[in-house]
C-alpha positions as CSV (number, residue, x, y, z in Angstrom):
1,X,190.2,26.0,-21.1
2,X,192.6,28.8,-19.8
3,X,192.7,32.3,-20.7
4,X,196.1,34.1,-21.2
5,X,196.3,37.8,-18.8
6,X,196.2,39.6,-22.4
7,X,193.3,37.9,-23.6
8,X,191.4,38.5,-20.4
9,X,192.3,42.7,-20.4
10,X,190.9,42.5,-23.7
11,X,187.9,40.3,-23.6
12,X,186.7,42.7,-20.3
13,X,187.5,45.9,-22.2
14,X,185.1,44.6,-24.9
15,X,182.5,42.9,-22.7
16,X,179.3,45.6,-22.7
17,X,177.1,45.4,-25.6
18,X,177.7,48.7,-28.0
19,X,174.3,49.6,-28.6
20,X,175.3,52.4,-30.9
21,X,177.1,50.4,-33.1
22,X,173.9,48.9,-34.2
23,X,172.2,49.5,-37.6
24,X,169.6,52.5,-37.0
25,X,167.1,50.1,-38.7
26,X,167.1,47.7,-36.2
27,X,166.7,50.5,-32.9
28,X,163.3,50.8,-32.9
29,X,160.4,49.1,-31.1
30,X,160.3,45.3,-32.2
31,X,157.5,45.0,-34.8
32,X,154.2,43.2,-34.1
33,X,154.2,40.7,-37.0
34,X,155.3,41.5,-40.8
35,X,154.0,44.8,-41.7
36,X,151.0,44.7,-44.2
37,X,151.6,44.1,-47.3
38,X,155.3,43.4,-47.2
39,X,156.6,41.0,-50.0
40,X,159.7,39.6,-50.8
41,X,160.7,42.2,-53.1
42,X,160.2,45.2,-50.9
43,X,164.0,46.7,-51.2
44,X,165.4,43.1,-50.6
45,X,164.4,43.4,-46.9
46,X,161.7,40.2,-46.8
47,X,162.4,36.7,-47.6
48,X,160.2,34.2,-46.7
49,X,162.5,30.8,-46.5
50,X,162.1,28.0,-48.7
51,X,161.7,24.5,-47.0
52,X,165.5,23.7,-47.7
53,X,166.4,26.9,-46.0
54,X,164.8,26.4,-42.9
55,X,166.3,22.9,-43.0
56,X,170.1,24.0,-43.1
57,X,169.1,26.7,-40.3
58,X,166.6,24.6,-38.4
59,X,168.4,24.3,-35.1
60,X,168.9,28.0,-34.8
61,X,165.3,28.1,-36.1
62,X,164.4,25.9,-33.0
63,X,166.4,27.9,-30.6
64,X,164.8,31.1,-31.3
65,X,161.3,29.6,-31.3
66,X,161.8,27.6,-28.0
67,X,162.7,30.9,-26.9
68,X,160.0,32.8,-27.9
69,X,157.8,30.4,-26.1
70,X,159.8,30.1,-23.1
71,X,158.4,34.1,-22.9
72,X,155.2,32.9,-22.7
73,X,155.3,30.3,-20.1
74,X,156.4,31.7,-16.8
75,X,159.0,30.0,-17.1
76,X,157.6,26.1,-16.6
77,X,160.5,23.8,-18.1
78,X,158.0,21.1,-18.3
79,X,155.4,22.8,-20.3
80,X,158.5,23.7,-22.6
81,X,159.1,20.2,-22.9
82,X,155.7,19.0,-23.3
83,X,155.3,21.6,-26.1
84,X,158.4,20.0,-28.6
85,X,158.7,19.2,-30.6
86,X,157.6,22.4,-32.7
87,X,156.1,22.4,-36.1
88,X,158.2,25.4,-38.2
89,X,155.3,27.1,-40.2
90,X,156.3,29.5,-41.9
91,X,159.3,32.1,-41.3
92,X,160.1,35.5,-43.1
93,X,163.8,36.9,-42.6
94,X,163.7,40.9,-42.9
95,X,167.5,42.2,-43.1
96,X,169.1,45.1,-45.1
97,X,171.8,42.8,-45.7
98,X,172.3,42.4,-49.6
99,X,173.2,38.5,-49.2
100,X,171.9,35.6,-51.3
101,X,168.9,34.5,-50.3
102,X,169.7,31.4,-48.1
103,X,172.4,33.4,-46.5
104,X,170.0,35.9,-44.7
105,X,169.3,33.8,-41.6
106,X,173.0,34.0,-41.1
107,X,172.6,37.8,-41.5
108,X,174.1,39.9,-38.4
109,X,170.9,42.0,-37.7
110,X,167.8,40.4,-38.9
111,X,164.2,39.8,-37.6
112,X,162.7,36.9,-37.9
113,X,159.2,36.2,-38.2
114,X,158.3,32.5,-37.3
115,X,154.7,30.6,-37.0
116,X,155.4,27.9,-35.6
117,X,153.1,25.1,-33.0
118,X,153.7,23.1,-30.7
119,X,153.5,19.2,-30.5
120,X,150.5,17.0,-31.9
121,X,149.2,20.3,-33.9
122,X,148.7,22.4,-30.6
123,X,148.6,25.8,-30.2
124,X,149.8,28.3,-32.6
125,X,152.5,31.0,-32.2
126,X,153.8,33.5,-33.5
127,X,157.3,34.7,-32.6
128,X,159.7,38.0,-33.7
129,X,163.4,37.6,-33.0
130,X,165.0,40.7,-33.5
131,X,169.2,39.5,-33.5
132,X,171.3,42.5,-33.9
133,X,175.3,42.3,-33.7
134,X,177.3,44.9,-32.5
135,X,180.6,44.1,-34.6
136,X,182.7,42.9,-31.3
137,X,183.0,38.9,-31.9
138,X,180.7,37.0,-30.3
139,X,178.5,40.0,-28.8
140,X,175.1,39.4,-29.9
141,X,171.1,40.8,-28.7
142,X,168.7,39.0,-29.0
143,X,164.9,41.0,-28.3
144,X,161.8,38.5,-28.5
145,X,158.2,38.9,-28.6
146,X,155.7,35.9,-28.9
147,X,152.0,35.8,-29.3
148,X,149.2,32.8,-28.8
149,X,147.1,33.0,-32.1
């Protein structure tokens, strides 16, 4: 694939992250794990996806989970590998995105919360992927925190 000379000036004009152009909401520290008593309902910010959900999503659901754990393992490819397939437990989208409900994994800044473990019923995880977009096409940031249980 070529680039054109115009397409390059632009693309490099446009190639560091805006930071400020993210949603305030989505600045602060990544959380911990859903705050306590957080529901669904809490100003349309919590979903918890629905088995069909995570199966139209599950390969960015995968992604972000063999991510999560890839933080965790000093980087060891192998143990990575012996640790998939993973289980998808449970996963909670928070966004203050107003979108139908099995739209909000596609939303531009979310957090996802994912249990998850790892092959034969292994060890459990728990994973936050905070994905924020900065409205420049394809610029995304992804910040991820993942904890044994």
């Amino acid at each position: 694939c070529t680039i054109s000379e115009e397409e390059k000036v632009e693309r490099d004009l446009c190639a560091a992250f805006d930071r400020l152009a993210v949603d305030d909401f989505f600045k602060d520290d990544i959380p911990d794990w859903v705050p306590d008593g957080a529901t669904a309902s809490d100003n349309l910010q919590y979903y918890e996806m629905k088995e069909s959900d995570v199966e139209e999503h599950k390969q960015w659901l995968h992604l972000y989970a063999e991510l999560a754990l890839f933080t965790t393992l000093d980087r060891f490819l192998d143990a990575l590998r012996w640790a998939q397939p993973f289980e998808l437990r449970k996963i909670i989208v928070q966004t203050r995105e107003d979108v139908e409900p099995k739209k909000k994994a596609k939303a531009e800044n979310a957090v996802f919360y994912i249990a998850f473990k790892t092959r034969g019923g292994g060890v459990h995880y728990n994973a936050i992927i905070r994905r924020t977009m900065d409205g420049t096409p394809d610029h995304m940031s992804l910040e991820v925190k993942c904890m044994r249980m």
